[in-house]
C-alpha positions in Angstrom: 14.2 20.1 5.4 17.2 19.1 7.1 16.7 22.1 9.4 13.2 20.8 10.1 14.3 17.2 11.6 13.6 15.4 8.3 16.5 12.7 8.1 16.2 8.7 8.3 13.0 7.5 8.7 11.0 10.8 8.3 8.1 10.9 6.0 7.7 13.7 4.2 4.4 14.2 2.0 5.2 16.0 -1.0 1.8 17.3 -3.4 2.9 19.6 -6.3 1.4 19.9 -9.7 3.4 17.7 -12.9 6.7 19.5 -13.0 10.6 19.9 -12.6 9.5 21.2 -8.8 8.2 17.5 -8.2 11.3 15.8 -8.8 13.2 18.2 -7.4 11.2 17.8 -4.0 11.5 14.4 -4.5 14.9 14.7 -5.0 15.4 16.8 -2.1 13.7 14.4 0.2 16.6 11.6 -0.4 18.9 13.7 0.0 17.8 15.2 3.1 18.0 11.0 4.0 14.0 11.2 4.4 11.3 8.9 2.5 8.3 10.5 0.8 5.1 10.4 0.2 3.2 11.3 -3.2 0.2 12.9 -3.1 -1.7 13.4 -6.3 -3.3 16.9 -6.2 -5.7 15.5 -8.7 -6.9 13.0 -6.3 -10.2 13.3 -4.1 -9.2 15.8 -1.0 -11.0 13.5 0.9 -8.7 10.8 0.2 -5.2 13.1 0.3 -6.7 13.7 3.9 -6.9 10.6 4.7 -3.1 9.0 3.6 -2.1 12.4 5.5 -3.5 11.1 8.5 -3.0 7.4 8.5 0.7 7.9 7.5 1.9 10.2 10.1 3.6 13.2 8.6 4.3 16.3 10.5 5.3 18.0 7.3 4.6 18.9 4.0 6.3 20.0 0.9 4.0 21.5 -1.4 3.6 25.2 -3.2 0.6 27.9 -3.1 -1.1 27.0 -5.9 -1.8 23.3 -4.5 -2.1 24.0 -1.1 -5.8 25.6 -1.0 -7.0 22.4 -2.3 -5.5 20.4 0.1 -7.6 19.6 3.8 -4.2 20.3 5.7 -5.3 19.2 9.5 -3.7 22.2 12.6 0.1 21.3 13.5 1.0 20.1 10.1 4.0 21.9 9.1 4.4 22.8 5.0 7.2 23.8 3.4 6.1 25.6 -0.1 8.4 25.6 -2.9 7.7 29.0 -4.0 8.2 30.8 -0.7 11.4 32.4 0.3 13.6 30.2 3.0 14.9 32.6 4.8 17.2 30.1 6.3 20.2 29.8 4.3 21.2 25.9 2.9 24.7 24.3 2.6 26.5 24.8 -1.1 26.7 21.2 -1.0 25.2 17.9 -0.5 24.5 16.9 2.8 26.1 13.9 4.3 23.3 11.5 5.3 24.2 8.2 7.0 21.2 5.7 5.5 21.9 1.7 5.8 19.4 -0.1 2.8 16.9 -0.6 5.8 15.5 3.1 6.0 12.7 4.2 4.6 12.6 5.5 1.4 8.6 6.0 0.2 5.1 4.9 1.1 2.5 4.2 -1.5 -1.0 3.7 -0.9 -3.0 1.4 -2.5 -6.6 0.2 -2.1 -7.6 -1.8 1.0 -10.4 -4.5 1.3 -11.4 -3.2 4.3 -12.8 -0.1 2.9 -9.5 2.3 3.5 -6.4 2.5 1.1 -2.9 1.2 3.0 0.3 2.6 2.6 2.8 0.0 1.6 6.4 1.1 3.1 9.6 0.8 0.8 13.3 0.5 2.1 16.4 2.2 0.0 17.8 -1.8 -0.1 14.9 -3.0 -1.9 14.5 0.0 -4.0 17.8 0.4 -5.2 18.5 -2.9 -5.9 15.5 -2.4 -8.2 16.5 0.6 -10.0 20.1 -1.0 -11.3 18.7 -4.2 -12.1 16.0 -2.6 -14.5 18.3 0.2 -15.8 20.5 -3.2 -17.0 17.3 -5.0 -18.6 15.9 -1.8 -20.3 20.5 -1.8 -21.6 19.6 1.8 -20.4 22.4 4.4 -21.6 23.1 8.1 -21.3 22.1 8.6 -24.6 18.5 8.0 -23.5 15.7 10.0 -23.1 12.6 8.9 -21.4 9.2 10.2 -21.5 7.7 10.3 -18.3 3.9 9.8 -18.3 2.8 8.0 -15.5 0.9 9.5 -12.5 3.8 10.1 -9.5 0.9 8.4 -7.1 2.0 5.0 -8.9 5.4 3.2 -7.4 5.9 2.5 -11.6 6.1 6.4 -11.7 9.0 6.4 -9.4 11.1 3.5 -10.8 11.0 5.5 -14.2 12.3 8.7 -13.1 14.8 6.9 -10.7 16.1 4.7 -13.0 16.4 7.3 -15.7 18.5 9.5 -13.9 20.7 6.6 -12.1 21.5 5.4 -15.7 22.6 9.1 -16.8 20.0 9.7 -19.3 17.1 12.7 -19.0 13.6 13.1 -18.8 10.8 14.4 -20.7 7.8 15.0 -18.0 4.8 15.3 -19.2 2.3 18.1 -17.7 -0.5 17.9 -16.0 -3.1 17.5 -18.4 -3.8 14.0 -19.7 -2.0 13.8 -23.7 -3.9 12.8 -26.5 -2.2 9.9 -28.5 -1.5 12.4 -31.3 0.2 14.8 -28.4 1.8 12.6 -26.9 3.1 11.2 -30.8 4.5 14.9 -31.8 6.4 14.9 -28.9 8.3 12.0 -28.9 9.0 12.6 -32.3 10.1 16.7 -31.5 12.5 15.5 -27.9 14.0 12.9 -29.6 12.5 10.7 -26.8 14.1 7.3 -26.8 12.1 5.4 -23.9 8.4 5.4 -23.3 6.0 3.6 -21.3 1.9 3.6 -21.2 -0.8 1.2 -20.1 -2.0 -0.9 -22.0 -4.8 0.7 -23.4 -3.3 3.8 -24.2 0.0 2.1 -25.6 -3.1 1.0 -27.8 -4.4 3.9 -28.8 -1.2 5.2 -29.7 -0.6 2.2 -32.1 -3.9 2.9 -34.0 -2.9 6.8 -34.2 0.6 5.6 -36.2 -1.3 3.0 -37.8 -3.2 6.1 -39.8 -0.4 8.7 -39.5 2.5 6.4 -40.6 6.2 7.6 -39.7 6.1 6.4 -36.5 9.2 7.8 -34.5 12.2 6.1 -33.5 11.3 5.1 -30.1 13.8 2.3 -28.9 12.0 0.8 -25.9 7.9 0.8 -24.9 7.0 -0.1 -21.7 3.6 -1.3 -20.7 2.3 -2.4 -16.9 -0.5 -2.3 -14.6 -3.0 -4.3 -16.6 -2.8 -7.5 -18.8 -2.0 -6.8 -22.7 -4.4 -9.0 -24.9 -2.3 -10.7 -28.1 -3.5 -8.3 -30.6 -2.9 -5.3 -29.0 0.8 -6.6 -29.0 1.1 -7.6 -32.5 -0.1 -4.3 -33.2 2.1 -2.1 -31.6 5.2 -4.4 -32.7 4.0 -3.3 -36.2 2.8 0.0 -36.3 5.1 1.5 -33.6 8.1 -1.1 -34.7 10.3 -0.7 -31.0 13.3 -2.5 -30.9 12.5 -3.9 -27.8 9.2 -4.0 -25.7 9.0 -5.0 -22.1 5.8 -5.9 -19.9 6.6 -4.8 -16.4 4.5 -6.6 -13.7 4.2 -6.4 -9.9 2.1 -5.3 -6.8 3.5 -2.5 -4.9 4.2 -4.7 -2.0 6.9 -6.2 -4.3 8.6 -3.0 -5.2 7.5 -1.8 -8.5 8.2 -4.4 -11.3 9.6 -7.9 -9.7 9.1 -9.3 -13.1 9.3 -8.4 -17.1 8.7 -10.2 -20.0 10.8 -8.8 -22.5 10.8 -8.8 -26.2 12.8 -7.8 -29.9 11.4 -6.7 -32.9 9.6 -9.2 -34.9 9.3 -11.2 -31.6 5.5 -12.7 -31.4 3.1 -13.7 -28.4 2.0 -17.0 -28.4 -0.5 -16.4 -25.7 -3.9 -14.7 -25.0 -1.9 -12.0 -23.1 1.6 -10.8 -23.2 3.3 -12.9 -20.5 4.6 -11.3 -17.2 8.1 -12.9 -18.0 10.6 -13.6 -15.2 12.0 -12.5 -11.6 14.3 -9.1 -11.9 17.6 -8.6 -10.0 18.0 -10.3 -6.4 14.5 -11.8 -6.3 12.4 -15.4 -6.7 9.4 -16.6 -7.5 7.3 -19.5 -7.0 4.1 -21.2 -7.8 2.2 -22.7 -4.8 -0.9 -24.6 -3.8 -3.5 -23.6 -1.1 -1.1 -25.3 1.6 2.4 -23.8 -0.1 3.6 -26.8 -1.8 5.6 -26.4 -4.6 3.3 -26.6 -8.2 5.6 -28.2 -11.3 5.7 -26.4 -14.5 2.3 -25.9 -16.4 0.0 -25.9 -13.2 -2.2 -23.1 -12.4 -1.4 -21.3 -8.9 -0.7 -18.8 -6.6 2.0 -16.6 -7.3 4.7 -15.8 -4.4 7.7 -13.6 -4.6 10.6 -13.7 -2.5 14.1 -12.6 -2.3 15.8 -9.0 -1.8 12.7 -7.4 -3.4 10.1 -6.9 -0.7 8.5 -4.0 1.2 8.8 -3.5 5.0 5.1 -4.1 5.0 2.1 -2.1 5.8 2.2 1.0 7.2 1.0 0.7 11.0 -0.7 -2.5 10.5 1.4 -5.3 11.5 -1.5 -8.0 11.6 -1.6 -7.2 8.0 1.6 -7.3 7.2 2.2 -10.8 8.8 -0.7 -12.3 6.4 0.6 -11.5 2.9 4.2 -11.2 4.0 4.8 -15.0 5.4 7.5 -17.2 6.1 9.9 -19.0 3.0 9.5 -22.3 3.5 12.8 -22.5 0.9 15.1 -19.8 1.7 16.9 -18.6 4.7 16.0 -17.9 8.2 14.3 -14.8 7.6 13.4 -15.2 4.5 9.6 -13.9 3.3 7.2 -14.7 0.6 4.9 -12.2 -0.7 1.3 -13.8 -1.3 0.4 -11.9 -4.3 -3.6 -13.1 -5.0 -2.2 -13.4 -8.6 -2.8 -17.2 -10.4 0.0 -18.1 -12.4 1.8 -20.5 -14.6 5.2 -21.3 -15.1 5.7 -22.1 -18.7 8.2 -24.9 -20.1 10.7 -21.9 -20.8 10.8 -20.2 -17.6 8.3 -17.1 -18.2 5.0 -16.9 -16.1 1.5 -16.5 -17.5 -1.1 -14.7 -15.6 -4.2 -16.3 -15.3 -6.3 -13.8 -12.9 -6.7 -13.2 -9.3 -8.0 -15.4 -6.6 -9.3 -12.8 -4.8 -12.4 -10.0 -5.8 -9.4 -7.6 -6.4 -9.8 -5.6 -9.8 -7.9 -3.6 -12.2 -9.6 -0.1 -13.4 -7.5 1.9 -16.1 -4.4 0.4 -14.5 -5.6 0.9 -11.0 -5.6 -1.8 -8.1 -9.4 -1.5 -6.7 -10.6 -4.0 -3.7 -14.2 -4.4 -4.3 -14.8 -4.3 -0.4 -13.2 -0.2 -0.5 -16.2 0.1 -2.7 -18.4 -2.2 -0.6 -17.3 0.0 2.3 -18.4 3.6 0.7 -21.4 2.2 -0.6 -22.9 0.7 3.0 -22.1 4.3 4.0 -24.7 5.8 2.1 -28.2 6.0 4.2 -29.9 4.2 1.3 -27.9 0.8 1.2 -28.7 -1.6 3.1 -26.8 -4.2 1.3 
C-alpha cells in the first residue's frame, strides 16, 4: 500500500468477508498512515457503489472471493489479499509521520436527502476515544472480547481498537448471523470475557440462559444503537448476571460512544429505558433550547456534544457540515457543538435520559434510517407519485 501512494490522508476502501484478513487490512491501512473505508460485502452492490464513488478512493483492498460482487468502476485500483505481491515489503513497521488531524476512517450513514453521507474521523478524536473507553470498560490483558458487530458500524471499530490497544484478544465472529444458543456455546468454549449486542439480541440471549441456566462467566455486556426498555435490563442483570453492564450511546458524527451509562451487578433501572449515562474522555455535553440557551436539570431538550470528540464533518459537503457542526457558544474559539436531533434530560445525578428525536430519523435493528432516503427511493419508482 505504501508503494501505491497510500499515506496521510488517503482513503482506502477495504471489503473482505468476517475474518482475521479484515483486521489485518485494517490494520495495515494505519499503518500504512492511510484511513479506511468499510464496506460490507453483505450490503446492496448498489449501495457499495455508491460510497465508492461519493468518497473518492482510487483503491481497494479486497480478495477474489468478494470482488465479483462488487460494481468496481474502470481506474479503480484493488489490491487483493490472496494474490501474490510481487513487490517485496519492509521487515518492519513503517515510519508514518500522522499529527491527530489526519484522517483515520469514513463511515456512511443514512442521509435525509435520499443518499447515505460519509462522516470523516481524525486519529485525535479517535484515539482519544479508544483509551478513555478501554479505562471505563477497566479493560485488561486478561480480556477476551467477542466481536459481533457488523465492521460497517463505527461501534465495530471502537471494539476491535480498543481491544487490542488494551492488550487483550478477540474472538470474531463469522459471517453468518449466530443464533443466541451459538453465540452462548462460544462464549462459554473461548473463555470470552467481554461481549456486546443490540439490544434486542442481548435480549434474546437473556431468555436462551433464562431456560438453559449456567450462564458463562462473561464480565462486561455491552449494548448500543437502540434504547433498552427497563425489563429487558432487569432481565439480563439476572439471567446473564455480568459484573458490569454498560449502555454505549452516540451518533457517528460524535465518534462512536461519547457517552455510557454504566452499571454493577444488582444495580437497577429506575427508568422506562436504560439511561445513556454521561460524556466519555475529553468531551461535553449540553442540553439546549430551539435558540441554544442553556436548559437546567430535569428539562426536556436538544442534546449537543462538544469537546475533543468530534468528526471533521461530512465527507465533501461542507454546507452540511456547517449545520449540525456549529459554533460553542461556551467553550473556546474554535470550539463546535454537535447538534445531535436527540431530546434529552439531564437527571439530578448527572446521567442523561433519552426521550426521542426531534427529527423523522428512525432506528431499524440498530440502524440510523432518515425517512426522506426512503422518501427518496420511493418517488423513484414510476408508480409514486407521492
Amino acid at each position: 500500500m505504501r508503494a501505491l501512494g497510500v499515506g496521510p490522508d488517503v482513503l482506502v476502501g477495504i471489503a473482505l468477508e468476517r475474518s482475521l484478513d479484515m483486521v489485518v487490512g485494517l490494520l495495515g491501512i494505519l499503518k500504512a498512515g492511510g484511513a479506511f473505508l468499510p464496506l460490507d460485502p453483505q450490503y446492496p452492490a448498489e449501495r457499495l457503489a455508491y460510497m465508492m464513488q461519493d468518497s473518492g478512493i482510487d483503491l481497494l483492498l479486497s480478495h477474489s472471493r468478494v470482488l465479483p460482487g462488487l460494481d468496481v468502476q474502470a481506474g479503480m485500483r484493488t489490491l487483493l489479499l490472496d494474490q501474490r505481491v510481487e513487490q517485496p515489503g519492509a521487515d518492519h513497521a513503517p515510519t508514518v509521520a500522522l499529527s491527530p488531524q489526519n484522517l483515520a476512517y469514513v463511515i456512511y450513514t443514512s442521509g435525509s436527502t435520499g443518499q447515505p453521507k460519509g462522516v470523516a474521523v481524525a486519529h485525535g478524536p479517535l484515539a482519544m476515544h479508544c483509551l478513555a473507553t478501554g479505562q471505563w470498560y477497566e479493560m485488561t490483558p486478561a480480556d477476551r472480547e467477542l466481536h459481533f458487530l457488523s465492521f460497517a458500524f463505527d461501534g465495530a471499530h471502537e471494539r476491535w481498537l480498543t481491544s487490542l490497544v488494551m492488550g487483550g484478544s478477540l474472538l470474531l465472529r463469522d459471517d453468518e448471523l449466530w443464533s443466541p444458543e451459538r453465540t452462548y456455546e462460544e462464549i462459554r468454549r473461548h473463555g470470552v470475557t467481554m461481549a456486546g449486542f443490540p439490544p434486542a439480541y442481548l435480549q434474546q440471549l437473556a431468555e436462551h440462559a433464562a431456560h438453559a441456566g449456567n450462564p458463562p462467566p462473561v464480565r462486561l455486556y455491552s449494548f448500543g444503537g437502540d434504547a433498552m426498555p427497563r425489563a429487558t435490563y432487569e432481565r439480563v442483570q439476572q439471567s446473564l448476571q455480568p459484573q458490569v453492564m454498560i449502555n454505549g450511546y452516540g451518533p457517528t458524527e460524535t465518534v462512536v460512544t461519547p457517552m455510557v451509562w454504566r452499571t454493577r451487578a444488582g444495580d437497577h433501572c429506575d427508568s422506562a429505558y436504560a439511561p445513556i449515562g454521561q460524556p466519555v474522555g475529553e468531551r461535553s455535553a449540553c442540553v439546549l433550547d430551539a435558540a441554544m440557551g442553556l436548559l437546567p436539570a430535569g428539562v426536556a431538550g436538544q442534546l449537543y456534544l462538544g469537546g475533543a470528540g468530534l468528526a471533521r464533518g461530512y465527507l465533501g459537503r461542507p454546507g452540511l457540515t456547517a449545520e449540525r457542526f456549529v459554533p460553542d457558544p461556551f467553550g473556546t474559539e474554535g470550539a463546535r457543538l454537535y447538534r445531535t436531533g436527540d431530546q434529552v434530560r439531564l437527571r439530578a445525578d448527572g446521567q442523561f435520559d433519552y426521550l426521542g428525536r426531534i427529527d423523522n430519523q428512525v432506528k431499524i435493528r440498530g440502524f440510523r434510517v432518515e425517512l426522506g432516503e426512503i422518501e427518496a427511493c420511493l418517488l423513484a419508482c414510476a408508480e409514486v407519485r407521492e
